[in-house]
N, C-alpha and C positions, 0 to 999 in steps of 0.2 A: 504494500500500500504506500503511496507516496505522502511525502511531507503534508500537512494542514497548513493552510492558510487560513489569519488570521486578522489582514488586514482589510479594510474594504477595498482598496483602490487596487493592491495588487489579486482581490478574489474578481473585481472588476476585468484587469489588464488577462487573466487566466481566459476569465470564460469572452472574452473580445478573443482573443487568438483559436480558440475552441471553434467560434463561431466562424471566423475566416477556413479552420481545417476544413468544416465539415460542409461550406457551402462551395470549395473548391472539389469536394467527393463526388460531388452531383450535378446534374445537368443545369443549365438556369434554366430558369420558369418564365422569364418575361414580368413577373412580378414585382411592382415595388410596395414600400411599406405599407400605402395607402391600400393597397389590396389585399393585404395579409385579412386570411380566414380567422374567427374566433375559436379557433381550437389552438393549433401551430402554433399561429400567428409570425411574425418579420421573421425570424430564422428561417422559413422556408421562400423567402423572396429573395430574388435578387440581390437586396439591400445590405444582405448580409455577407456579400460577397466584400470583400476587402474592410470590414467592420473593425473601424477600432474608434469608439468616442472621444478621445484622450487630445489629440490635437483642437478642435473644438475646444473643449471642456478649457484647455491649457490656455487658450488664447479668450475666455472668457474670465480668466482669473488676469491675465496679464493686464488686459482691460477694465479689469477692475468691477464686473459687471457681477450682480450676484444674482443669477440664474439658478435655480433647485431643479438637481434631477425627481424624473417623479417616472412613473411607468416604471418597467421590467430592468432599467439599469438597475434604478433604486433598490428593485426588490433585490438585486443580485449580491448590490454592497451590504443588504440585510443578511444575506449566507442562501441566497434562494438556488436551485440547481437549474433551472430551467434557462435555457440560452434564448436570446433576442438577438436581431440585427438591425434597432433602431435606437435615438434616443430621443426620449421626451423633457422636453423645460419647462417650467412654471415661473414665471419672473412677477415684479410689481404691475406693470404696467403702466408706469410713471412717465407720460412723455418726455421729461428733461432724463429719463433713463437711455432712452430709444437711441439716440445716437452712440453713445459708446458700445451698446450689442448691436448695432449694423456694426459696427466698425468689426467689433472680434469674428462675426459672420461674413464679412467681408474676406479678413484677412486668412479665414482659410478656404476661400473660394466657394462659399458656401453660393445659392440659388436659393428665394423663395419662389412659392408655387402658389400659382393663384386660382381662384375659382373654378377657371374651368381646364384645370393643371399644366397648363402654360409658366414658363421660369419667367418670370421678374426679376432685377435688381435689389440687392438687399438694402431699401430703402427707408432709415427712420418710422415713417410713417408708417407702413407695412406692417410691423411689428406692436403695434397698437391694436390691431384685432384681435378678437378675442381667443383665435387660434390663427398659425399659420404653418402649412407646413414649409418644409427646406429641404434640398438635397446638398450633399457638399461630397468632394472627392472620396474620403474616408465613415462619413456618417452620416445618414437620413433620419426627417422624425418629423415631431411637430414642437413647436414654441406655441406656450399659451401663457393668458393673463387671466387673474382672476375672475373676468367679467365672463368666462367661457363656464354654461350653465355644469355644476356637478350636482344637479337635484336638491337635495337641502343641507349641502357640506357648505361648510365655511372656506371656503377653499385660502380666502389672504390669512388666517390663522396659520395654516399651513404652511408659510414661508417663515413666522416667526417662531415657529417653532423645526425648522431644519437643523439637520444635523453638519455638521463640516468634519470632513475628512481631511488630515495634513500629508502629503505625501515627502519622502524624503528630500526633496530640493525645494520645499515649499509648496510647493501646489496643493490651494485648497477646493475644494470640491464638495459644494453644497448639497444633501439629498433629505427628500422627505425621511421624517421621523415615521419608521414600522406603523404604530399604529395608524396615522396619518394614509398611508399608504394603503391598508388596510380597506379603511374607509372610502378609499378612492375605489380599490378594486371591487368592493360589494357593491357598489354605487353605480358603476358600469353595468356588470353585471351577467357579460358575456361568459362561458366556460372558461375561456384562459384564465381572466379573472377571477372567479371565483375560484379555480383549483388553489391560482396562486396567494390566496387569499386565506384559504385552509393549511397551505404549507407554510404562512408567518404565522397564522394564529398557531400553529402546534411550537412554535419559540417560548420562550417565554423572553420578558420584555428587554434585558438585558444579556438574550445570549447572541452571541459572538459567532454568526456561522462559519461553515467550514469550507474549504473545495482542496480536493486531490491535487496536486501540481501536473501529474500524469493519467491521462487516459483510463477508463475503466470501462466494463459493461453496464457498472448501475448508472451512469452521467445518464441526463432525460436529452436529451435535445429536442427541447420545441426553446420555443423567444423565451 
């Protein structure tokens, strides 16, 4: 059995290179995240083909922008096994915010994607709706603002109450708090979601998930 992992960024950076293995194994689909099934889900798309969140994520910190992972990265930094090939943001939605996150989505070529999924410019303003998606060389997803309805969750709570991960050269990395996440995923409400919903509630609040450094037959691979 290989080493535990123990941090979240590097059980992050594990199952990011997991998901490049395993979408290089297989044929592509033509799929991008927007089309991922409520079972799978983004691991079986396209999008998960050269998947690593980390350049994004890095150049949102460099920029100074405090964007919280939310979706299946998050659950993953919580110790979840299930592999994804997108990543989800939740930001304030502060227009005097909106230019420094064009800029960090600029600066790594990222694309937003508009209505009728056509690329746009990563434009300030853009990023003031309530969702938007983005594609970028290395990661897909969506950016959203509190104004994007979660039924009757509190969703701006949710930022104040994020967790920050430090990485060894500084890098910080904001993600929703478990239960927080939780709440999200019941509230959706799809199969992926709830499974992944029942695999944090069997945590208890302060445990510390794990991941193999090496390959195994128990790894799940769906998002």
């Amino acid at each position: 059995m290989g080493r535990m992992i123990d941090e979240p960024l590097e059980r992050l950076r594990v199952a990011a290179r997991r998901t490049r293995e395993l979408a290089l194994s297989r044929a592509g689909t033509g799929l991008g995240h927007q089309d991922a099934d409520d079972d799978v889900g983004t691991v079986g798309t396209d999008d998960a083909l050269g998947f690593d969140p980390f350049p994004l994520l890095e150049a949102l910190h460099h920029h100074g922008v405090r964007a919280v992972v939310i979706g299946q990265v998050a659950g993953i930094m919580h110790g979840s096994t299930e592999l994804t090939g997108d990543l989800d943001l939740l930001w304030d939605g502060v227009p005097a915010h909106a230019p420094a996150l064009a800029a960090a989505f600029t600066s790594v070529g990222a694309r937003l994607v508009d209505e009728t999924g056509g690329l746009v410019a990563t434009h300030p303003g853009f990023f003031l709706r309530p969702r938007v998606g983005f594609v970028s060389p290395r990661a897909s997803g969506d950016c959203c603002t509190p104004a994007l309805p979660w039924g009757d969750l509190r969703v701006r709570g949710f930022l104040d109450r994020a967790i920050t991960a430090v990485g060894p050269g500084g890098l910080e990395v904001h993600y929703v708090c478990r239960e927080d996440l939780i709440r999200m995923r019941r509230a959706l409400g799809r199969p992926k979601d709830l499974r992944r919903a029942d695999e944090l509630d069997l945590s208890v609040s302060d445990r510390r998930g794990s991941w193999p450094a090496s390959d195994s037959a128990g790894d799940r691979q769906r998002e």
